[in-house]
C-alpha positions as CSV (number, residue, x, y, z in Angstrom):
1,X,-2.2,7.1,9.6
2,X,-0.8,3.8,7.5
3,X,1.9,4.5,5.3
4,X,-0.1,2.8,2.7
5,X,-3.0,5.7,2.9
6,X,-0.2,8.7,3.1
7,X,1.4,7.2,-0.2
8,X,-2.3,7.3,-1.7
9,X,-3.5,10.5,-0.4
10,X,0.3,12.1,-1.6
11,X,-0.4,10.7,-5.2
12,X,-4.2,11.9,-5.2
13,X,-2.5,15.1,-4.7
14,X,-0.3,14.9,-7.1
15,X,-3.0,14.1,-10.0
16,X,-5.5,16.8,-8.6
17,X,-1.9,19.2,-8.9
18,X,-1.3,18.4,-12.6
19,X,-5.0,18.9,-13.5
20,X,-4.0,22.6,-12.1
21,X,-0.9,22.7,-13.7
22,X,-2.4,21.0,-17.0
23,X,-5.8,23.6,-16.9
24,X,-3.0,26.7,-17.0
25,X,-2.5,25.9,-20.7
26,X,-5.9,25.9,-22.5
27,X,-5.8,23.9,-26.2
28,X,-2.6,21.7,-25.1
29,X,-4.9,18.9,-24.2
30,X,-8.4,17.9,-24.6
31,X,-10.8,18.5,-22.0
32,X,-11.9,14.8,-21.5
33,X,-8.3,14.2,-20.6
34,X,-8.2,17.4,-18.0
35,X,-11.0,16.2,-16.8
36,X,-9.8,12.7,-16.2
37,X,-6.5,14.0,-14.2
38,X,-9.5,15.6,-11.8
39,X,-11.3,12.8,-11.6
40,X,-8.6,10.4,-10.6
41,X,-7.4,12.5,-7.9
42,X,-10.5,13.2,-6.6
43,X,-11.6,10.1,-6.4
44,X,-8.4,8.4,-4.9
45,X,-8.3,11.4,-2.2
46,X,-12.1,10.6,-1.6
47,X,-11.3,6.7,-1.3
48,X,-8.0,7.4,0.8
49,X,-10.1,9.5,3.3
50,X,-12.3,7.4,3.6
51,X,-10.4,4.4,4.3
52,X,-8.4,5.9,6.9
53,X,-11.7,7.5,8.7
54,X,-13.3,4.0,8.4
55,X,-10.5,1.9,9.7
56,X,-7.9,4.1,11.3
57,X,-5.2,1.9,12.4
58,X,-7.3,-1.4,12.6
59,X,-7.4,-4.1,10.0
60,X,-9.3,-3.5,7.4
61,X,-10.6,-7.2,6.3
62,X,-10.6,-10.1,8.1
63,X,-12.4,-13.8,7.8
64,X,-15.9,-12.6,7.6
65,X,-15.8,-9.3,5.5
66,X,-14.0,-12.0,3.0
67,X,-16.5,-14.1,2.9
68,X,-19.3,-11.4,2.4
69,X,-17.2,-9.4,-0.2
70,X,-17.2,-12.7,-2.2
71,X,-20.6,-13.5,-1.8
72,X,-21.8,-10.3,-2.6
73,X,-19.1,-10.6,-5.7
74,X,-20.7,-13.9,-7.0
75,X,-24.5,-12.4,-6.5
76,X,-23.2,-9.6,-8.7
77,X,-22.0,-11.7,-11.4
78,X,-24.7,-13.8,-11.5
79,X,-27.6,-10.9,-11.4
80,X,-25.0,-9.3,-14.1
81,X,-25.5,-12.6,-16.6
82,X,-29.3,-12.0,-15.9
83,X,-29.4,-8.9,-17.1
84,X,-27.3,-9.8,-20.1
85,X,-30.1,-12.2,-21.1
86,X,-32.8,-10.0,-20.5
87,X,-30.8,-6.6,-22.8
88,X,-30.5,-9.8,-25.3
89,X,-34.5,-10.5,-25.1
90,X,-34.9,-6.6,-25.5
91,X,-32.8,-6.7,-29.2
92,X,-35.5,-9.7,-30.5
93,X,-38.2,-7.3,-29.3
94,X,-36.6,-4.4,-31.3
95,X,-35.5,-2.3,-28.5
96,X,-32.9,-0.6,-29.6
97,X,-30.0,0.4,-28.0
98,X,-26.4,2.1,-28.3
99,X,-23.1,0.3,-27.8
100,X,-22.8,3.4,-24.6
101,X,-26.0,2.8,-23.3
102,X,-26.4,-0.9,-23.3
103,X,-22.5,-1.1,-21.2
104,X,-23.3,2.0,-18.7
105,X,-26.1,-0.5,-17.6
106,X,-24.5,-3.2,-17.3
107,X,-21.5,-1.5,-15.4
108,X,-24.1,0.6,-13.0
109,X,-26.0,-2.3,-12.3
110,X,-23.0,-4.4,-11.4
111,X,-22.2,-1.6,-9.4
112,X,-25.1,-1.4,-7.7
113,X,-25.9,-4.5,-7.4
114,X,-22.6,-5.5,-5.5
115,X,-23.1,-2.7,-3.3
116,X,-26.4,-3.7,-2.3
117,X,-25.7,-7.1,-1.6
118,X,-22.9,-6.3,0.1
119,X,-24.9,-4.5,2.4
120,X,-27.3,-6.9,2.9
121,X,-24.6,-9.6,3.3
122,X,-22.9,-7.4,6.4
123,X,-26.2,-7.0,8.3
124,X,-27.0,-10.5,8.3
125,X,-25.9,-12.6,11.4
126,X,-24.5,-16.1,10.1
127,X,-23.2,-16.4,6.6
């Protein structure tokens, strides 16, 4: 395993052991922030893991993956500026919506538009 993954997993740990340590004392903090400390180290030991089961001891980018990871980057942005347009369009037509709702889909649909294209981008022979 690359150093680089131990150090990640070891700090993963170490978030996901002060959520225990942190959920011992009820009323000391709030839960959002308990719940935060989870969700870091659960989601860097998710990412670490996966890394290292995806890649092992190859290289993880090269040229190519580059090139598609910035493609599928610029595609994002650029479907992302559509659909600011369009959540504009939807205020003159008097659909209302929150401050929360408005940037949860922007940021899922950045999210899953990236992902998308990156995955289209990866399947496709010349690029």
């Amino acid at each position: 395993m690359k150093k680089e993954n131990k150090i990640r997993i070891a700090v993963a740990v170490g978030f996901l052991a002060l959520g225990m340590i942190l959920s011992n004392y009820p009323g000391s903090l709030s839960s959002g922030l308990l719940s935060g400390t989870f969700a870091i180290g659960l989601s860097m030991l998710f990412a670490s893991l996966y890394k290292h089961f995806k890649y092992g001891e190859g290289i993880e980018q090269d040229e190519r993956t580059r090139k598609v990871m910035y493609r599928a980057l610029a595609g994002s942005w650029f479907a992302t500026l559509i659909l600011t347009t369009v959540l504009m369009f939807a205020d003159r037509f008097n659909i209302r919506l929150d401050i929360r709702g408005a940037l949860s889909i922007v940021f899922f649909f950045m999210v899953f538009t990236f992902s998308a294209l990156n995955w289209y981008f990866e399947k496709k022979e010349d690029i």
